[in-house]
DRENLOMI-77390 format. One record per residue (C-alpha): x, z, y. Coordinates in steps of 0.1 Angstrom, whole numbers, padded with zeros to 4 digits. Layout:
<atom px="X" pz="Z" py="Y"/>
...
This chain:
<atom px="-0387" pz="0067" py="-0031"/>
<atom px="-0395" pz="0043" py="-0001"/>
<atom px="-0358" pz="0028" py="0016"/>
<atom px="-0362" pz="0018" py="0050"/>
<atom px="-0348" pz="-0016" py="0062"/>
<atom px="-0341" pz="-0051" py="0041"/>
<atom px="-0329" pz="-0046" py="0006"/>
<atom px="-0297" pz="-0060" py="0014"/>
<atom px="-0290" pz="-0026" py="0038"/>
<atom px="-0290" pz="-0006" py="0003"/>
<atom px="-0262" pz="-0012" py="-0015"/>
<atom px="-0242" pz="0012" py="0005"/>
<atom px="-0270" pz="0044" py="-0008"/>
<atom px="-0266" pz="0025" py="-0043"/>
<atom px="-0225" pz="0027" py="-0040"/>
<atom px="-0230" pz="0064" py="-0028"/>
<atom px="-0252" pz="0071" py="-0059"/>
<atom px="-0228" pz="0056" py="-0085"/>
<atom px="-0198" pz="0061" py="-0074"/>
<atom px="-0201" pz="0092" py="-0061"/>
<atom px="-0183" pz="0083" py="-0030"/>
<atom px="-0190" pz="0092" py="0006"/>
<atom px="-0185" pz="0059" py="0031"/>
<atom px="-0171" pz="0072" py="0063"/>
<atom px="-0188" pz="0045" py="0083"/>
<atom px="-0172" pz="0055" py="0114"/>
<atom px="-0139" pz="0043" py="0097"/>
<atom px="-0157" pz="0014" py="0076"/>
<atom px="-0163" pz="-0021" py="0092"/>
<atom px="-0180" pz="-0056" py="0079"/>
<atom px="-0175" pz="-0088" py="0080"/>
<atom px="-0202" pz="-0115" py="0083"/>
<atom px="-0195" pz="-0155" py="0079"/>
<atom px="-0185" pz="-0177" py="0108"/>
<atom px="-0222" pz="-0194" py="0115"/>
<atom px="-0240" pz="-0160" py="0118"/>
<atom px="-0252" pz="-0150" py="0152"/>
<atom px="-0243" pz="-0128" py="0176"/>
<atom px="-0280" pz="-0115" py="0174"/>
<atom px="-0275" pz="-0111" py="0135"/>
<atom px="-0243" pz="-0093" py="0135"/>
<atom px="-0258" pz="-0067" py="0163"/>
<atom px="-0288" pz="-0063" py="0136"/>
<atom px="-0263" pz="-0057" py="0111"/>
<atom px="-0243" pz="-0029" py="0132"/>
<atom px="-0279" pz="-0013" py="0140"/>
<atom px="-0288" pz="-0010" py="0105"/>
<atom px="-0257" pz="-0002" py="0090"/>
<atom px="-0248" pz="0021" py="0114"/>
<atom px="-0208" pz="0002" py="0116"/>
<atom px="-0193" pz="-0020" py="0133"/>
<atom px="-0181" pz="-0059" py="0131"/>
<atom px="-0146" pz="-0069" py="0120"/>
<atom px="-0131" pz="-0104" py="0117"/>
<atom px="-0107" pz="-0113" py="0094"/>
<atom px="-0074" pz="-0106" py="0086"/>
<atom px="-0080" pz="-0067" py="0089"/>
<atom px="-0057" pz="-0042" py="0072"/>
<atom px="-0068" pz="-0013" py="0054"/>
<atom px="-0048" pz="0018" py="0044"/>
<atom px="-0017" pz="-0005" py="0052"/>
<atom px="-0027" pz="-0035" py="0027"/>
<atom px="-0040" pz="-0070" py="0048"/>
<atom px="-0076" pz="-0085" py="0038"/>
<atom px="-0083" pz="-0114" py="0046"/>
<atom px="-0098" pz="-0145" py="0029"/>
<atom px="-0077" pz="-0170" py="0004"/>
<atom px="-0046" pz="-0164" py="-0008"/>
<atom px="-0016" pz="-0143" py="0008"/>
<atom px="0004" pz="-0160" py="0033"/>
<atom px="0037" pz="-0151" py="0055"/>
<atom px="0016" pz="-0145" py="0079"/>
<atom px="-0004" pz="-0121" py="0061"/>
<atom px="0030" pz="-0099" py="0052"/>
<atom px="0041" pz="-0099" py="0093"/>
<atom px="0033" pz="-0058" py="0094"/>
<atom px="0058" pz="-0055" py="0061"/>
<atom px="0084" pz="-0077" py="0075"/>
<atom px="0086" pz="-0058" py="0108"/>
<atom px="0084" pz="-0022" py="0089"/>
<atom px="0116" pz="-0035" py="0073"/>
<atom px="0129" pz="-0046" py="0103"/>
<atom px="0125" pz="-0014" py="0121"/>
<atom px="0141" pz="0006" py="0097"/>
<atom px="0171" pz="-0015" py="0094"/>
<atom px="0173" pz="-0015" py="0132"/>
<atom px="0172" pz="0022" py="0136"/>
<atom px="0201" pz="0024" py="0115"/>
<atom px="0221" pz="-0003" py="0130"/>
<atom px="0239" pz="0014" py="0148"/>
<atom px="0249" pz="0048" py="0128"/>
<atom px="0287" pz="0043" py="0108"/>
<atom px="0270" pz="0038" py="0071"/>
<atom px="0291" pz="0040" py="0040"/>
<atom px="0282" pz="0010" py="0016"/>
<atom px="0274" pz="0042" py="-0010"/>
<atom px="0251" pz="0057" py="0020"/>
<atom px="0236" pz="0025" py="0024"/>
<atom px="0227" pz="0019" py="-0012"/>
<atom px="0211" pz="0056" py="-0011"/>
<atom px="0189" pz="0045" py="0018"/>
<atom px="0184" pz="0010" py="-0001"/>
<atom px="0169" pz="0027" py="-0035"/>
<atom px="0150" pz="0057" py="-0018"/>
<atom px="0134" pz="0037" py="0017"/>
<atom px="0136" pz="-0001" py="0015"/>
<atom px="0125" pz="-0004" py="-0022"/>
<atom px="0097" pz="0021" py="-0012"/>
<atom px="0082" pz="0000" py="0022"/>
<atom px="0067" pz="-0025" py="0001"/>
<atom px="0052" pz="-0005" py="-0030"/>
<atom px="0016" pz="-0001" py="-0019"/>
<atom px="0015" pz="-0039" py="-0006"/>
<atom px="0027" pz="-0054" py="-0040"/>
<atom px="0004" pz="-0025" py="-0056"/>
<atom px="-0027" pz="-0043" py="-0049"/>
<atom px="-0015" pz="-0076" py="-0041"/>
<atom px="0012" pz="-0102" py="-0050"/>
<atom px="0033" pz="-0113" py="-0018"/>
<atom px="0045" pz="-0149" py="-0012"/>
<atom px="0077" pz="-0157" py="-0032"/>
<atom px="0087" pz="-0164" py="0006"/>
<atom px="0084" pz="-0130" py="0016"/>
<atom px="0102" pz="-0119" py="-0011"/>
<atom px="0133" pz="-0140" py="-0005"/>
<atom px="0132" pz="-0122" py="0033"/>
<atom px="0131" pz="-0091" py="0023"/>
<atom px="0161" pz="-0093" py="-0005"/>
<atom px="0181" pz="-0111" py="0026"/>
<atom px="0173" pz="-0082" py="0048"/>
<atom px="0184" pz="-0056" py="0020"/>
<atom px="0211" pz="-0077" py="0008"/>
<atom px="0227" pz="-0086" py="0043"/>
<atom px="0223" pz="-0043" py="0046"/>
<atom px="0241" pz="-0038" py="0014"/>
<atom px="0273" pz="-0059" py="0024"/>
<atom px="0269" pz="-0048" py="0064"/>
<atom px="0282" pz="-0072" py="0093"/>
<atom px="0310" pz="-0083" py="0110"/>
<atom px="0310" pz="-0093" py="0148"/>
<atom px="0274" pz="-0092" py="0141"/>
<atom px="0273" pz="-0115" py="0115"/>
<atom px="0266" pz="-0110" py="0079"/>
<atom px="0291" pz="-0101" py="0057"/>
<atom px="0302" pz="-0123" py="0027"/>
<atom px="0283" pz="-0113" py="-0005"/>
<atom px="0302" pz="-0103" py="-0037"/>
<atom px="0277" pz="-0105" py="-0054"/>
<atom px="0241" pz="-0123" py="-0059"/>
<atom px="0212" pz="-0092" py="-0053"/>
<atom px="0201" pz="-0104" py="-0086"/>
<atom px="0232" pz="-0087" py="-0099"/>
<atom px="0229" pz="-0057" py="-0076"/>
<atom px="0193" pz="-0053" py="-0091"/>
<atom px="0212" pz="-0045" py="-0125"/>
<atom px="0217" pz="-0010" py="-0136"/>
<atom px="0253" pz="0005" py="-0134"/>
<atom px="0260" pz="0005" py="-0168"/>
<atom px="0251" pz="-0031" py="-0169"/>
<atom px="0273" pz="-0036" py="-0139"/>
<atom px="0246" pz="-0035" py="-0114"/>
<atom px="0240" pz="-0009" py="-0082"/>
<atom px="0203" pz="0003" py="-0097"/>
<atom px="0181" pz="-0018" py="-0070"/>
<atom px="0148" pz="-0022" py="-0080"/>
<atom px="0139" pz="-0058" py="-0078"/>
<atom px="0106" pz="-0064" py="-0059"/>
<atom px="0097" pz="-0098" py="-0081"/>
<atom px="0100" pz="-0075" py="-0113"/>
<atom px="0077" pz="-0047" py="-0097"/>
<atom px="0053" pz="-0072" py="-0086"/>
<atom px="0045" pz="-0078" py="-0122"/>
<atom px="0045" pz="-0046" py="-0134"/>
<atom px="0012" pz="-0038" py="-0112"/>
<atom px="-0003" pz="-0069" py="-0123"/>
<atom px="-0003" pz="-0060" py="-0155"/>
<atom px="-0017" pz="-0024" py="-0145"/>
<atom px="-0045" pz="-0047" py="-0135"/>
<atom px="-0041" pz="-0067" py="-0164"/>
<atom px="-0046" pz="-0037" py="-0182"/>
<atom px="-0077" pz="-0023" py="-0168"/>
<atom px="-0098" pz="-0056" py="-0173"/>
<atom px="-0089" pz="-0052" py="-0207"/>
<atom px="-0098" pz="-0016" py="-0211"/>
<atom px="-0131" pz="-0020" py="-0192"/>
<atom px="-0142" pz="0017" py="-0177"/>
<atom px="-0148" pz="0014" py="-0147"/>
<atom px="-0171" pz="-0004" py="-0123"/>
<atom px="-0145" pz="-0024" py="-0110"/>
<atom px="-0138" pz="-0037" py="-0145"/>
<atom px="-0173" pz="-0044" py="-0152"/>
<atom px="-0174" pz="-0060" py="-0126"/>
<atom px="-0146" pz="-0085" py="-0131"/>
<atom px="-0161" pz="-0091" py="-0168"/>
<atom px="-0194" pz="-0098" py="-0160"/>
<atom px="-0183" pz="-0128" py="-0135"/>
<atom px="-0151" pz="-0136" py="-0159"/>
<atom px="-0156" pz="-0124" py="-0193"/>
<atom px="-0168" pz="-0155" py="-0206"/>
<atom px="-0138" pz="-0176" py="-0196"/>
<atom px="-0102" pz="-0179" py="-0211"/>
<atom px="-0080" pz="-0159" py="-0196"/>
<atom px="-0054" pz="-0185" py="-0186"/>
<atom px="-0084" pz="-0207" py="-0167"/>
<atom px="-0081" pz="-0207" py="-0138"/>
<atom px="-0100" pz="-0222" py="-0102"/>
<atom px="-0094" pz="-0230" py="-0067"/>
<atom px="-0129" pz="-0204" py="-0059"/>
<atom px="-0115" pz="-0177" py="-0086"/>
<atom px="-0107" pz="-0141" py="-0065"/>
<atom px="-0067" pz="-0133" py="-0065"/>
<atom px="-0074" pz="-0105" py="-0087"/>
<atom px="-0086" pz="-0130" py="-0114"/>
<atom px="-0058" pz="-0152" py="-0107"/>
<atom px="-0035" pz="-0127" py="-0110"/>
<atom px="-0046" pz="-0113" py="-0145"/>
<atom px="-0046" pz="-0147" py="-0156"/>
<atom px="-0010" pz="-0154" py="-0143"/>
<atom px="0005" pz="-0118" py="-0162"/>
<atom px="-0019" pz="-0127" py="-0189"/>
<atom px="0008" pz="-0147" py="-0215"/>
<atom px="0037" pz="-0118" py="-0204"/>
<atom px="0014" pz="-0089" py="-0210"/>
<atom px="-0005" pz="-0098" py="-0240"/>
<atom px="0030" pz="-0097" py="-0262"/>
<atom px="0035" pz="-0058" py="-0251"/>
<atom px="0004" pz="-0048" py="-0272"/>
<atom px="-0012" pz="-0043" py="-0304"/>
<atom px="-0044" pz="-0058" py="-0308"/>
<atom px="-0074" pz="-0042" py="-0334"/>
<atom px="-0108" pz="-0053" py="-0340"/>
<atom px="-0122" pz="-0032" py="-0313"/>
<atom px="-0091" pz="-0018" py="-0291"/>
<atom px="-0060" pz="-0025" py="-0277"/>
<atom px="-0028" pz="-0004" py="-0277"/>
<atom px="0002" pz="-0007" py="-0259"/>
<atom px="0031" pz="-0008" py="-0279"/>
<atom px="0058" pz="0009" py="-0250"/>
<atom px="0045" pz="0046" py="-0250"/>
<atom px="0036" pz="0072" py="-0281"/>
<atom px="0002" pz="0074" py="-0270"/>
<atom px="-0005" pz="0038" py="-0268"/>
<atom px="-0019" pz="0036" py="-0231"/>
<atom px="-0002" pz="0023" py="-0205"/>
<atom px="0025" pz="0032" py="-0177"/>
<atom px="0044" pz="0017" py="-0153"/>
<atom px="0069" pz="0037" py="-0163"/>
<atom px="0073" pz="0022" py="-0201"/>
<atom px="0064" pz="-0013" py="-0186"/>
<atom px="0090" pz="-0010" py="-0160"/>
<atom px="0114" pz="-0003" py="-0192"/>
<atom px="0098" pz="-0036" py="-0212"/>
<atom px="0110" pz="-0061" py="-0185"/>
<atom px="0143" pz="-0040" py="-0179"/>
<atom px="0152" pz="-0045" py="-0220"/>
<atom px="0136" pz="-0081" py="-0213"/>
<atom px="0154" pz="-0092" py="-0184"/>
<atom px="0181" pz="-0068" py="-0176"/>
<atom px="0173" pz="-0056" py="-0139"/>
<atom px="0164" pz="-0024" py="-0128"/>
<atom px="0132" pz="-0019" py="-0122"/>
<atom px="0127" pz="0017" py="-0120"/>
């Protein structure tokens, strides 16, 4: 069958075929390199039939953009959590009604983000000052003196803790549901990643390498001593059926660590 158009306008059909996904290109966008021409990226709308984005862009709530993550990256995230907590500012809050609102909104703003992508430790320490500047209220609008580190708020009660999840810890638990899908290999993502990285040590890594190499590599150490290795498999050692969950790896670094992660 005859394509129209330069081979490099096929990979879309190609992704359609193998995939089995539709592309919605009146949602989709590309992005072309800083020297190419205005005349080229028209071409490039014409035949794709898309238009032209420059990066950062966000897409189903997650930033892309080139390098590593910055602050400025996570300004969208910061600002959710802003708005919440000034939307409740000024309702009368128990400190039980605002650990409810803690565990079941603010733990669940930043799940998708961290999901795909690790945050900047930065951002992190923000958002535990927001929560834990929340948890203790104000006075005269000023924050109220902490009892307690959020570290030990992360704890679960009958550890002494309130139940927060920590963000740090759930970070690394979908790193290694990355981890854990380079090493099982089905699916074109995966073969993907091992035909550019297979080769190389799992702990290598470059300045060039893609952050979802570098975070496999970074979980890599963690990860590996929560399964069972055979000659041709790998099983996880937290669940019955050996595959796994973020459920039973959520439970690994709670034994391991002692905060509450789920």
């Amino acid at each position: 069958m005859d394509r129209p158009g330069p081979l490099k306008f096929w990979f879309l059909q190609d992704y359609q075929d193998a995939s089995g996904q539709l592309v919605n290109k009146e949602k989709s966008s590309f992005v072309v390199g800083k020297h190419t021409s205005v005349g080229r990226t028209l071409h490039i709308e014409n035949e794709l039939k898309m238009k032209s984005a420059k990066l950062p862009i966000k897409y189903l709530g997650v930033p892309l953009h080139k390098g590593i993550t910055r602050i400025a990256h996570c300004k969208e995230l910061l600002e959710n959590f802003d708005n919440k907590l000034s939307s409740w500012k000024m309702k009368m809050l128990s400190q039980g009604g605002r650990l409810i609102l803690i565990k079941h909104v603010l733990n669940s703003i930043p799940l998708h983000v961290v999901s795909v992508t690790n945050i900047p430790v930065a951002v992190v320490n923000m958002i535990n000052l927001m929560i834990a500047n929340f948890f203790w209220g104000t006075r005269d609008n000023k924050p109220k003196y902490p009892w307690a580190k959020l570290k030990r708020l992360c704890k679960p009660t009958v550890n002494g803790g309130m139940g927060i999840r920590s963000i740090t810890d759930i970070q690394k638990i979908h790193a290694m549901k990355v981890w854990w899908d380079f090493q099982k290999g089905q699916s074109i993502w995966t073969d993907l990643m091992q035909s550019r990285y297979g080769t190389r040590h799992l702990g290598e890594v470059k300045p060039t390498d893609s952050p979802s190499w570098r975070r496999i590599c970074f979980i890599h150490e963690e990860a590996e001593v929560m399964v069972i290795r055979g000659p041709n498999s790998i099983t996880w050692k937290h669940t019955k059926e050996g595959v796994f969950t973020t459920k039973s790896a959520y439970m690994a670094l709670w034994q391991q660590g002692g905060q509450c992660i789920i």
